[in-house]
C-alpha positions as CSV (number, residue, x, y, z in Angstrom):
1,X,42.9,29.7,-64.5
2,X,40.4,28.5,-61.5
3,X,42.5,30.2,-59.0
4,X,42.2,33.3,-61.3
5,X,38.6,33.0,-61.0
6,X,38.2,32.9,-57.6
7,X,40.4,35.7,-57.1
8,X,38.4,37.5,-59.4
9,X,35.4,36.2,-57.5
10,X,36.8,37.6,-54.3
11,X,37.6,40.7,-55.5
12,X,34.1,41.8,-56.0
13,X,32.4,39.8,-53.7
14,X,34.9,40.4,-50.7
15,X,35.0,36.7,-50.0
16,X,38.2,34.7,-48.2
17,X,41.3,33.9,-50.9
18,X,41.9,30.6,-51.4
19,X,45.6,29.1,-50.0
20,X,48.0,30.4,-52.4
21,X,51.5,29.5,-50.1
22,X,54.2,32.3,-50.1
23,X,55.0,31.5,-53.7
24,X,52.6,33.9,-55.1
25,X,54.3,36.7,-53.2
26,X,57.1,38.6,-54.2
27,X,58.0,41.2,-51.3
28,X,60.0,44.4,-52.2
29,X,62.6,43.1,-49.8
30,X,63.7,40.9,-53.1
31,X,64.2,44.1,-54.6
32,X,66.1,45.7,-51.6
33,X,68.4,42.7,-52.1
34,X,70.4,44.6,-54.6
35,X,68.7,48.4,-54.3
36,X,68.2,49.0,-50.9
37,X,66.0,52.0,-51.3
38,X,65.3,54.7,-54.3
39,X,65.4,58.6,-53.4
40,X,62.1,59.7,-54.8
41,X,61.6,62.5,-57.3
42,X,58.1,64.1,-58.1
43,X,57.0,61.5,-60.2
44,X,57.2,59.2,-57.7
45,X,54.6,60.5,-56.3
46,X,51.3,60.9,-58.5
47,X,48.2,59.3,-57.8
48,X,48.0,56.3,-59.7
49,X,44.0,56.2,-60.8
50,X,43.8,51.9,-61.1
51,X,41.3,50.6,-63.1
52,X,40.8,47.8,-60.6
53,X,40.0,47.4,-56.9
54,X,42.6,49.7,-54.9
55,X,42.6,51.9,-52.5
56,X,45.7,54.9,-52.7
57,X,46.6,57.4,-49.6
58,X,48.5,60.6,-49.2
59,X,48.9,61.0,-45.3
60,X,50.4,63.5,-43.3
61,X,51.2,63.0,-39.6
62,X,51.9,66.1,-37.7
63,X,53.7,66.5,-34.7
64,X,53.3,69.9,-33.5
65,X,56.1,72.2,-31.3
66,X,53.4,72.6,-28.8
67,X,52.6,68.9,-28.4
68,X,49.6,68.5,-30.6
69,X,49.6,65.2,-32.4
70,X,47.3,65.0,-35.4
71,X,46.9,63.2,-39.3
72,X,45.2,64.7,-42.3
73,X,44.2,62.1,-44.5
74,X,43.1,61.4,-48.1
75,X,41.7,58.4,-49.5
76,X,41.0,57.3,-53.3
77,X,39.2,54.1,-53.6
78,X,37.8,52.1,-56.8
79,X,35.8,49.1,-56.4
80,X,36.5,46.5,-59.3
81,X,36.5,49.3,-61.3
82,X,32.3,50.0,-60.5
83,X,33.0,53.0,-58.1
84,X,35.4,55.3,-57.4
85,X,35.3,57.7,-54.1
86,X,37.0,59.8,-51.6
87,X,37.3,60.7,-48.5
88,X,39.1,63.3,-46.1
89,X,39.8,62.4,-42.9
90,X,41.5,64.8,-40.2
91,X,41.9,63.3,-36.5
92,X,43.7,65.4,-33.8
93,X,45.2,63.4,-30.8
94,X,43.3,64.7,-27.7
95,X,46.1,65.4,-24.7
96,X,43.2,65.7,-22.3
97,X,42.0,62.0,-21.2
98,X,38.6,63.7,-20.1
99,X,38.2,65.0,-24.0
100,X,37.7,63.2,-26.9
101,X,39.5,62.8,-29.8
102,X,38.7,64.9,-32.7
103,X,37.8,62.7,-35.2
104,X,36.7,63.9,-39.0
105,X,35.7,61.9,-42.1
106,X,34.0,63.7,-44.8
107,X,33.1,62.1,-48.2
108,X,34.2,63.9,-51.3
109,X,32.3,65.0,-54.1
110,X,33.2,65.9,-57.4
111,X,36.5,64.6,-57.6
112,X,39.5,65.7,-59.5
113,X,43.7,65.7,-60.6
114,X,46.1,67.9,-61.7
115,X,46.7,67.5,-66.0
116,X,49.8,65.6,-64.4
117,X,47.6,63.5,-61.4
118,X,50.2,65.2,-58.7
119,X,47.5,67.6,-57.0
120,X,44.1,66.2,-55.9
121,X,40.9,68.7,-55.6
122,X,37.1,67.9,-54.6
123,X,34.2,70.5,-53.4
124,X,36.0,72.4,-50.6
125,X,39.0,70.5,-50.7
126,X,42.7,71.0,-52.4
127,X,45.6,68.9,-52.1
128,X,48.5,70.1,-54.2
129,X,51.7,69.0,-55.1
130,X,54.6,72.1,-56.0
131,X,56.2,72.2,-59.1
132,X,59.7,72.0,-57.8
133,X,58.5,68.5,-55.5
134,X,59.5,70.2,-52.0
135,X,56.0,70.7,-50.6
136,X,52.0,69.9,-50.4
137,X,49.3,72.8,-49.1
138,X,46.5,70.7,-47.1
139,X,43.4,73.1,-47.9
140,X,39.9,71.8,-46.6
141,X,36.9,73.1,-45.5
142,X,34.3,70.5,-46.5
143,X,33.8,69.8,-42.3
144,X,33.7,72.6,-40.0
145,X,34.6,71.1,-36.8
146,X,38.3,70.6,-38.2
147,X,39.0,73.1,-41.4
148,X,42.3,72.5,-42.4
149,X,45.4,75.4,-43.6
150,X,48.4,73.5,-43.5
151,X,51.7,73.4,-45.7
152,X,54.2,70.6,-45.4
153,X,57.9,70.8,-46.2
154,X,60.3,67.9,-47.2
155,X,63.6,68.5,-45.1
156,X,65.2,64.9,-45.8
157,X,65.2,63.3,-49.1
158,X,62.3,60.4,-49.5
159,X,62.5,57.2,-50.4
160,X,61.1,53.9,-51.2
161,X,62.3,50.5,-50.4
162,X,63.9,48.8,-53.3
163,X,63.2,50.3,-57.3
164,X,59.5,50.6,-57.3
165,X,59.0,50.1,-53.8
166,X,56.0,47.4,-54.9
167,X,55.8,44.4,-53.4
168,X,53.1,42.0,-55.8
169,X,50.6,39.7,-55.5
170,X,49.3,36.7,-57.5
171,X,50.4,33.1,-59.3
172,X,51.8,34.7,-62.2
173,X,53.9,37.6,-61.1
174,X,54.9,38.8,-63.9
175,X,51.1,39.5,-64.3
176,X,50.2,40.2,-60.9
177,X,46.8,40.5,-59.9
178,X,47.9,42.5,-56.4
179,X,50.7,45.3,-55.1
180,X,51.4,47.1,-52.2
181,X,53.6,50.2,-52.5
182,X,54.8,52.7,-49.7
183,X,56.9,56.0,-50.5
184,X,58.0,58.3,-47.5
185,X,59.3,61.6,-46.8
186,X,60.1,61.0,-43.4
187,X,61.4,64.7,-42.5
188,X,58.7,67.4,-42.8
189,X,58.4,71.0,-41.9
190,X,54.6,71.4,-41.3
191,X,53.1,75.1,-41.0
192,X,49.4,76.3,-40.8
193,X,46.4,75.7,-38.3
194,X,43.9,73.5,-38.3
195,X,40.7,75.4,-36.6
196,X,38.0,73.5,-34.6
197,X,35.1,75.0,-32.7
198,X,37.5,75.3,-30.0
199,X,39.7,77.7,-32.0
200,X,43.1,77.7,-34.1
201,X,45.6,74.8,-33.3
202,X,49.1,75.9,-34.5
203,X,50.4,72.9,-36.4
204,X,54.2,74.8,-36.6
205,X,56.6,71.7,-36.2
206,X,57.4,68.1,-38.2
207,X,55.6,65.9,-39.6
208,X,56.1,62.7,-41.9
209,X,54.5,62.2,-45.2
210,X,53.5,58.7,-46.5
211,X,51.9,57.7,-49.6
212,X,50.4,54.5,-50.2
213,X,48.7,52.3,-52.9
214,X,46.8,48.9,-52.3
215,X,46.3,47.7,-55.8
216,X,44.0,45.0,-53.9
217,X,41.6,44.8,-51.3
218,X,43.5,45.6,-47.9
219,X,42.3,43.0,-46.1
220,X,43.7,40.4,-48.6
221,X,47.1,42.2,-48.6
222,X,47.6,42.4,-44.9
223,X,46.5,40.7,-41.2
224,X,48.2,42.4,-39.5
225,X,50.3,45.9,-39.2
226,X,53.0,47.8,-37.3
227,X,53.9,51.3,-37.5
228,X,56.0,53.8,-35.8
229,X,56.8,57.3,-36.5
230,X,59.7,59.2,-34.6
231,X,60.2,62.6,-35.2
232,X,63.2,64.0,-32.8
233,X,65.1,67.0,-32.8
234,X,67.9,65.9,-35.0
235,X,66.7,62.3,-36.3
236,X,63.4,60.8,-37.9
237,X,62.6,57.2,-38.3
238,X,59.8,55.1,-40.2
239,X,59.0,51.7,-40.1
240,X,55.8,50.4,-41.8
241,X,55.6,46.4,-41.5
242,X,52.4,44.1,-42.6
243,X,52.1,40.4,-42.4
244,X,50.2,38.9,-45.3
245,X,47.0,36.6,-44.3
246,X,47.9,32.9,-45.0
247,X,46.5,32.9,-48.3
248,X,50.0,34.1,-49.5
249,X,51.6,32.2,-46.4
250,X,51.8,34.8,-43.8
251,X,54.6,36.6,-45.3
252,X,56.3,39.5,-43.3
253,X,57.4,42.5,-45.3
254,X,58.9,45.5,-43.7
255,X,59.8,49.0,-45.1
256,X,61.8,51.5,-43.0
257,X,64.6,54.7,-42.7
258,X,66.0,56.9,-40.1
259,X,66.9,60.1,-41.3
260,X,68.5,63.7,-41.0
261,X,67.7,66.6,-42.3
262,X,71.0,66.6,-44.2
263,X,69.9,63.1,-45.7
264,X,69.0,58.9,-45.6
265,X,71.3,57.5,-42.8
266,X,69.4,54.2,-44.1
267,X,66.4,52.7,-45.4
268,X,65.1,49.0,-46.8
269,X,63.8,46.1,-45.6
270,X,66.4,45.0,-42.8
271,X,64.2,46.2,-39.8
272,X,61.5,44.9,-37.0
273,X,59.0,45.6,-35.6
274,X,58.4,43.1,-32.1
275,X,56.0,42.7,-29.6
276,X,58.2,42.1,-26.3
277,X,55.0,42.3,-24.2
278,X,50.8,42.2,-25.0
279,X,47.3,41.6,-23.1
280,X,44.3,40.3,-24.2
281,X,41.6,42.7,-25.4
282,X,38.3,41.5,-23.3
283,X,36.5,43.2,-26.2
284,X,37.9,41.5,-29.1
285,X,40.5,39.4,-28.0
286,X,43.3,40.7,-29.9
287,X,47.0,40.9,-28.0
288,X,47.0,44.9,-27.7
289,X,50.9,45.5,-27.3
290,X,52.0,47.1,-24.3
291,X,55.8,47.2,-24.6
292,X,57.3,47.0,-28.0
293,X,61.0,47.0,-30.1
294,X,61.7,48.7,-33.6
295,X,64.8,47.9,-34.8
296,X,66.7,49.2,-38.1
297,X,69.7,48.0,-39.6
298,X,71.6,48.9,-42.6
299,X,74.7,50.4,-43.9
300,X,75.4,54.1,-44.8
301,X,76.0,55.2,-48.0
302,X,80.4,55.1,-47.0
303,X,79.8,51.8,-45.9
304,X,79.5,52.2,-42.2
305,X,77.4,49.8,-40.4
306,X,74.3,51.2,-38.5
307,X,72.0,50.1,-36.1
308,X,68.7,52.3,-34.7
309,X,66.1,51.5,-31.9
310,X,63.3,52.0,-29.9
311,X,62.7,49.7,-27.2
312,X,60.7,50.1,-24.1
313,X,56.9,50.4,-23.0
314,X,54.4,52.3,-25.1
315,X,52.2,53.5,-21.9
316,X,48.3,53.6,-22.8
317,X,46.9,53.7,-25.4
318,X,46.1,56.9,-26.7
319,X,43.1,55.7,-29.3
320,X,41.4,52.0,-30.0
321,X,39.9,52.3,-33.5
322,X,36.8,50.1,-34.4
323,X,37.6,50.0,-37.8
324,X,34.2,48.8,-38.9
325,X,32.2,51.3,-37.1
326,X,34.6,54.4,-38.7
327,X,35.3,53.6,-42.0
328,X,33.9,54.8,-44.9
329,X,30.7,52.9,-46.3
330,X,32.6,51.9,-49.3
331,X,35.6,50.6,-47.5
332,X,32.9,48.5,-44.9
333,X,31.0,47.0,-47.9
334,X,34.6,45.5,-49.0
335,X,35.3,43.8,-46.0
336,X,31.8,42.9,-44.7
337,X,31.8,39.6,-46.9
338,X,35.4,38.4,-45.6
339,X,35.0,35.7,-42.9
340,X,37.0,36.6,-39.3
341,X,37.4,40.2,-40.2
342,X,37.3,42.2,-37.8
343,X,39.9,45.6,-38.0
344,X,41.1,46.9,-34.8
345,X,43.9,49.5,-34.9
346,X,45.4,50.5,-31.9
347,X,47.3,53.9,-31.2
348,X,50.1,55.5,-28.9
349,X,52.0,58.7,-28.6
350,X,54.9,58.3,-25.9
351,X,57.4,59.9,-25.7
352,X,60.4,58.0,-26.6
353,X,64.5,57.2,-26.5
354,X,66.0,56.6,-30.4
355,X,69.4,55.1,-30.1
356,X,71.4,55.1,-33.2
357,X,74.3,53.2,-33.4
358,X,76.4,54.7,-36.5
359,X,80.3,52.5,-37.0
360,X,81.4,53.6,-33.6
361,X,79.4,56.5,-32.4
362,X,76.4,56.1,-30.5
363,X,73.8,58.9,-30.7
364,X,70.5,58.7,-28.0
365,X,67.8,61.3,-28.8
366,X,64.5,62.0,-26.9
367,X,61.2,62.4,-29.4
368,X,57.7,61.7,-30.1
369,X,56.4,58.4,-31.1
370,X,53.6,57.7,-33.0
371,X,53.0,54.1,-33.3
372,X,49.9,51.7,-34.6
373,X,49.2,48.4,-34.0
374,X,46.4,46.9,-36.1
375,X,45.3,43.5,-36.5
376,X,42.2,42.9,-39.6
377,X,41.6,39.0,-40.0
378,X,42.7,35.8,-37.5
């Protein structure tokens, strides 16, 4: 019951968990032990609406035909159940080192769902689900430095890791006072433009689609991520990976597929995501990674043994995000009370070598990377 009430304590208050020890996690890779991944259906799919602190996500990274690399964003966020908000975000990858990024984060006002909590809407803003579960239209106009036109199209069945794709949080889990869930379609279609003040941007190409739920506050969930899109010509791979903070014994849980557009080659929990190589930050003094490995393994659906990977240097960095200084206010007044907090995410967009290893046959295929590195509490 104490430990109860200083969770609850550090929910509101944003203060450091106590040491629960990796007891009081359950990752979905338990899950994945006997259901390696679930294909999703629409359902799947619906915002959630907690009661209690959470924040929930529907992202879509684009990776355009003519090189553009860009995300459109929305966040839904309740505070111990005081405050609910929203944002939309939009940032587009600058190719030219002497520009700057494009970087958009508008709050939302006048907030609602769908009768059936698939499609989102605010005041100039519509995110909606189809009927038949094969697409979203991005519509936004709320910011007119990036107003937003885009449709995205799921090629490649999604999935989530395990049944529910949840991995929980607490002492009791079978009442759990914490989750984490990812769901991906990692093969997208995109279509549409998204216009700036420097004109149209043709978004025409791929893009991956992830949505996310932290039933908790994020930086009690996670320390540290790792995360790497790939979008090639013939493949896609995902890998999302977080490390809890040792409050629930710096557990590793990792959630990742490859793809075709003719279906799941595999997805689960068997995958990594290393570090071979890192340098010190002067600024913050977090290892920025300069060369890294992702590695999947599973087994196809006729039983054939497959391995995937990326391995080699990431080049420089295309963005460092001060977390602090770009989040929301809402999201800041979270984390501000937590002790050694301080959210870095680092971002690259190389262009990069997939080898898939499927029984016998070894495929290599050129593509874009997208990959993060962020690291929230010491």
């Amino acid at each position: 019951m104490f430990n109860w009430a200083k969770q609850q304590l550090a929910n509101v208050a944003g203060t450091q968990e106590p040491i629960y020890g990796p007891s009081a996690i359950r990752s979905v890779a338990e899950e994945a032990k006997s259901t390696k991944y679930t294909e999703l259906a629409r359902d799947d799919l619906k915002w959630q609406r907690m009661d209690s602190t959470n924040v929930e996500t529907e992202t879509f990274y684009l990776t355009s035909d003519n090189g553009h690399v860009a995300m459109a964003q929305v966040i839904y966020s309740n505070v111990a159940g005081i405050r609910v908000t929203a944002q939309f975000n939009v940032k587009i990858f600058s190719s030219d080192p002497a520009k700057p990024h494009l970087w958009c984060s508008t709050p939302l006002n006048n907030i609602s769902f769908s009768e059936d909590n698939a499609s989102f809407y605010a005041d100039d803003c519509a995110l909606e689900f189809s009927e038949d579960g094969t697409y979203y239209t991005i519509k936004s106009h709320n910011d007119e430095r990036a107003v937003v036109n885009l449709k995205i199209t799921r090629q490649a069945p999604g999935f989530q890791a395990g049944k529910t794709g949840k991995t929980l949080f607490g002492t009791d889990l079978a009442h759990p006072w914490g989750s984490m869930r990812h769901a991906f379609w990692p093969r997208c279609a995109a279509t549409g433009t998204i216009t700036t003040k420097e004109g149209e941007i043709d978004f025409t190409g791929k893009a991956l689609y992830i949505y996310a739920i932290q039933g908790m506050k994020p930086h009690h969930a996670a320390a540290r991520w790792n995360f790497a899109n790939f979008q090639g010509p013939t493949f896609s791979a995902v890998m999302m990976e977080f490390t809890t903070p040792p409050s629930y014994g710096e557990t590793l849980v990792n959630v990742g597929g490859v793809v075709k557009s003719d279906g799941i080659i595999i997805a689960g929990c068997d995958n990594e995501a290393k570090h071979l190589q890192a340098k010190q930050d002067s600024e913050n003094d977090w290892p920025e990674p300069s060369e890294v490995r992702f590695f999947w393994k599973g087994t196809t659906k006729d039983g054939k043994d497959v391995e995937a990977v990326i391995e080699g240097p990431l080049g420089e960095r295309t963005d460092r995000v001060d977390v602090m200084a770009e989040v929301p206010g809402f999201v800041k007044k979270i984390v501000a009370g937590a002790a050694g907090t301080k959210p870095y995410i680092y971002q690259y967009a190389p262009k990069v070598t997939l080898k898939v290893k499927i029984g016998d046959e070894v495929t290599t295929e050129e593509g874009q990377l997208f990959s993060e590195a962020t690291f929230i509490v010491e």
